[in-house]
N, C-alpha and C positions, 0 to 999 in steps of 0.2 A: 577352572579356566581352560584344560585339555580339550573338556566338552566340547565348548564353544568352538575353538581353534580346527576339531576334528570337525564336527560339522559343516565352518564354512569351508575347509577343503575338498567335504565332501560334495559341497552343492558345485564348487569351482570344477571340481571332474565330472558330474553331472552336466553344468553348464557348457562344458567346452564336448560333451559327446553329445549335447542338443544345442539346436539354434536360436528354439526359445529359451526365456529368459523361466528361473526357475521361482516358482510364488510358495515361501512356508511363511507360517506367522510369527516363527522366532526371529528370521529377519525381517520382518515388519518390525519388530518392537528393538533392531539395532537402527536401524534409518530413521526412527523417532529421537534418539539420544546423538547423532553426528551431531549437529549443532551444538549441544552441549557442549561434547568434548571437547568441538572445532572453537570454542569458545574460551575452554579453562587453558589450551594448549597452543592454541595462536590467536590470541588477543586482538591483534591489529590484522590478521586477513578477518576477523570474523566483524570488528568495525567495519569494514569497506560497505559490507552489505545494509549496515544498519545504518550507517549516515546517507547514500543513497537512497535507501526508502525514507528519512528524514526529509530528505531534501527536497524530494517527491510529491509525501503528504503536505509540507509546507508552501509548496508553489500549487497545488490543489488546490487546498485551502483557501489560499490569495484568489485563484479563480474562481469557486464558487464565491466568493464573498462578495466581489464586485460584478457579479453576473446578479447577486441576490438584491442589492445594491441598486443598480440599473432597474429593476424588477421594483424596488420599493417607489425608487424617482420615477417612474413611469407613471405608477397607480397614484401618486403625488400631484402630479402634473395632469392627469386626466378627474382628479376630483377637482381639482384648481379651473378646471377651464380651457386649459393650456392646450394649444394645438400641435401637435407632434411636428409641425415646420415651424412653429413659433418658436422662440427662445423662450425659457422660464424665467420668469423677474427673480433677482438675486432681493429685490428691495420687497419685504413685506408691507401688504395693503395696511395702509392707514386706518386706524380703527373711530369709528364715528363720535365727533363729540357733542 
């Protein structure tokens, strides 16, 4: 655990004697596991983000659906007959007896 500890101090005094930012691959693989922790260790700030992209994909979803929707009644109405200023009959044609 010293390792690690000495390392990111080392890249923090690296970092603050350069203005770029510093790229190893060991920190790569700690910015993979934040979530994680940000997870086991604060529960409820780590929900905030995950019910927002709920909320997100849900009203998506709602959108494409009645965009697909609109798309299916369109090609409905133009095998029908139907003139895009007509109205579409709610009342199905009567079948020949």
């Amino acid at each position: 655990m010293g390792r690690f500890l000495a390392h990111d101090l080392a890249l923090e005094a690296v970092d603050r004697r350069e203005s770029k930012p510093v790229d190893c691959k060991r920190c790569r693989g700690h910015q993979r596991f934040r979530q994680i922790w940000l997870m086991f260790n604060h529960p409820v700030i780590m929900m905030i983000p995950v019910l927002v992209f709920l909320a997100l994909a849900v009203w998506l979803m709602l959108k494409i659906l009645r965009f697909v929707k609109c798309g299916f009644q369109a090609l409905r109405d133009r095998m029908r007959g139907v003139k895009p200023d007509q109205p579409a009959s709610t009342i199905p044609p009567a079948l020949p007896t």
